[in-house]
N, C-alpha and C positions, 0 to 999 in steps of 0.2 A: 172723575173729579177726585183728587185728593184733599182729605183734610189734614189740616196742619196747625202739628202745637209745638208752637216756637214761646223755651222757657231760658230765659237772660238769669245768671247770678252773681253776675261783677254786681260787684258796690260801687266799682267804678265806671262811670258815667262815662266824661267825654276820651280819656284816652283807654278804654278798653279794647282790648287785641281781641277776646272773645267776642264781644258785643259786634265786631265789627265782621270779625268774620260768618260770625252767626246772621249777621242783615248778609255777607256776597252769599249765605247757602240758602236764602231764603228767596232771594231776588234769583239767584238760579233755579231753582226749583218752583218758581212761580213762571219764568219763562217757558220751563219746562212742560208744565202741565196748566193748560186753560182751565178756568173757573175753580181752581184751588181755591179754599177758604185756611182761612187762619182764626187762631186765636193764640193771642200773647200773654206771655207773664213776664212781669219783672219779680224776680226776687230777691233782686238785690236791692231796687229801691222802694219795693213793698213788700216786703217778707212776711211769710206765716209767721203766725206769733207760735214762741216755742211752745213745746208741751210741758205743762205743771203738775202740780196736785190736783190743781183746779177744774184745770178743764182734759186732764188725762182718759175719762170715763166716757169721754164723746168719741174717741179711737176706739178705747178699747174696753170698755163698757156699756153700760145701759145709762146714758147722760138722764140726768134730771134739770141739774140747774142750771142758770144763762149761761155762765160762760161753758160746758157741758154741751147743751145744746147751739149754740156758738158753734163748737169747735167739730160739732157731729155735721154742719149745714155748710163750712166750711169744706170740708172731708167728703162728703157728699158732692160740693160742686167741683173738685177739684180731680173726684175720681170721673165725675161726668166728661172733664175734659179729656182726661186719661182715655177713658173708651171711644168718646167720638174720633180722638183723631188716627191720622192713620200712620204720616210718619212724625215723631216727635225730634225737635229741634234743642240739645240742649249745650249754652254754653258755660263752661264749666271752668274756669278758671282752677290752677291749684294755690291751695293756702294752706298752708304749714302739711304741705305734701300731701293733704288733701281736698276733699271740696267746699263749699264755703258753707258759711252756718246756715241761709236762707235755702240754698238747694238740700240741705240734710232734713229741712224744717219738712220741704215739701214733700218729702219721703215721707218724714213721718208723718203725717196725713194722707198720704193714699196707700201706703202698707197698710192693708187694712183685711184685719181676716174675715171673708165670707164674702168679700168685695172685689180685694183684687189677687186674694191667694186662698186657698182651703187645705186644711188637714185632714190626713188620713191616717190609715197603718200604713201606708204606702211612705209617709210622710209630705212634707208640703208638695202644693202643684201650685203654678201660678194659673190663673184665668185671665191673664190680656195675651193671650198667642197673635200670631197676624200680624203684628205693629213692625214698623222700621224705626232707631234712632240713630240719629248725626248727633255725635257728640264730641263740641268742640275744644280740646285743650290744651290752655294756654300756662306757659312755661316759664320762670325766668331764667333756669337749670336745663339741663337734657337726663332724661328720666326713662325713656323708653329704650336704653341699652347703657352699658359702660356702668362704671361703679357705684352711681347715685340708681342705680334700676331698683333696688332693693327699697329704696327709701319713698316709692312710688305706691302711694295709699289711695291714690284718688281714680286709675283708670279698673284696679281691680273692684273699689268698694262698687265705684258705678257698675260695673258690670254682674256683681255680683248679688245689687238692690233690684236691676232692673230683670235679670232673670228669674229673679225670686216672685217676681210676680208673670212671667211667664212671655215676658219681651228675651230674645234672646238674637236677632238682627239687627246689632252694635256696629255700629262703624266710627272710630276716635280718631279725628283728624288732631294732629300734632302741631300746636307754635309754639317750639321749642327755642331755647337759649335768649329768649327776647330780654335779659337780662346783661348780654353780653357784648351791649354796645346800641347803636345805631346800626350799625351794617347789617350785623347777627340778626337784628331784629327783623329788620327788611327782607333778607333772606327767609326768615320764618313763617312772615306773613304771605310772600312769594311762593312757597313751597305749599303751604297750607291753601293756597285760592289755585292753586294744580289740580292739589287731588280733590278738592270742594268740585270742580270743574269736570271732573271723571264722573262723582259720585250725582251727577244730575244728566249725565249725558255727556257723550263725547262730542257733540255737534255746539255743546255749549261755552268749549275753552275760548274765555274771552278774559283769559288773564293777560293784566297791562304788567 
């Protein structure tokens, strides 16, 4: 049995390309393996609240006060999710060439040193080894080659938040140019439920 943490950060709701592709890799991946459990977040339509002055010291100090310990029980259930599951689902739309403010939020609440990373002389280690993530991203531009590649903030930061804690079994499926038409679009989302389709099993292509 796989557990599964499937995390949404479009703000948008009904015509999200992420959100949609994130339910075909879910629903594959539950065909795939009987008695999956899941547990969901939206962060796009409930976001961690940012981090302030106020409640800064529950990450990364020794909280006292409500909103402190708030943000330490927060951080706490969020890293729980983190651990129990096993492959984490995230889709990750780009906004202003990066990820959006709710998924950055959710970082920062489970970066958390002594939790899901430790220092040494050695310097950092992560402590979640073991985990698989599908990470979905959606595109209005194409970013993953040609002269806009450069301007591609959102597949390096993910990559480089989630090995920091010691997930380093990445896989970024692509819907790219969705900005460049109807057709384009079509084609994106076609191309992205292929390889969704590989990445659950080959027995599973049941792209329309």
């Amino acid at each position: 049995m796989d557990n599964i943490l499937v995390l949404n950060s479009s703000v948008n709701r009904a015509g999200s390309i992420s959100r949609m592709l994130i339910d075909e890799t879910l629903t594959q991946l539950l065909d795939a393996g009987a008695g999956a459990a899941v547990i969901q977040r939206d962060l796009g339509v409930n976001p961690v609240p940012h981090l302030t002055a106020d409640n800064l010291a529950g990450i990364r100090g020794n909280p006292t006060t409500e909103p402190e310990l708030a943000a330490r029980a927060l951080s706490d259930e969020l890293i729980d999710e983190l651990r129990w599951a096993d492959t984490i689902l995230i889709g990750a739309p780009m906004y202003n060439f990066s990820i959006s403010t709710g998924l950055r939020g959710w970082f920062d609440y489970v970066l958390r040193p002594g939790q899901t990373f430790s220092y040494s002389e050695a310097g950092p280690k992560g402590l979640l080894v073991g985990k698989r993530v599908i990470a979905v991203e959606s595109r209005g531009g194409i970013y993953s080659e040609g002269p806009a590649k450069g301007l591609d903030f959102q597949e390096p930061y993910l990559r480089q938040l989630l090995g920091f804690v010691g997930i380093t079994d990445v896989t970024f499926v692509h819907a790219e140019k969705i900005g460049f038409g109807p057709d384009a679009r079509e084609d994106a989302i076609r191309a992205a439920k292929v390889q969704i389709a590989t990445l659950a099993g080959p027995s599973l292509a049941r792209v329309a």
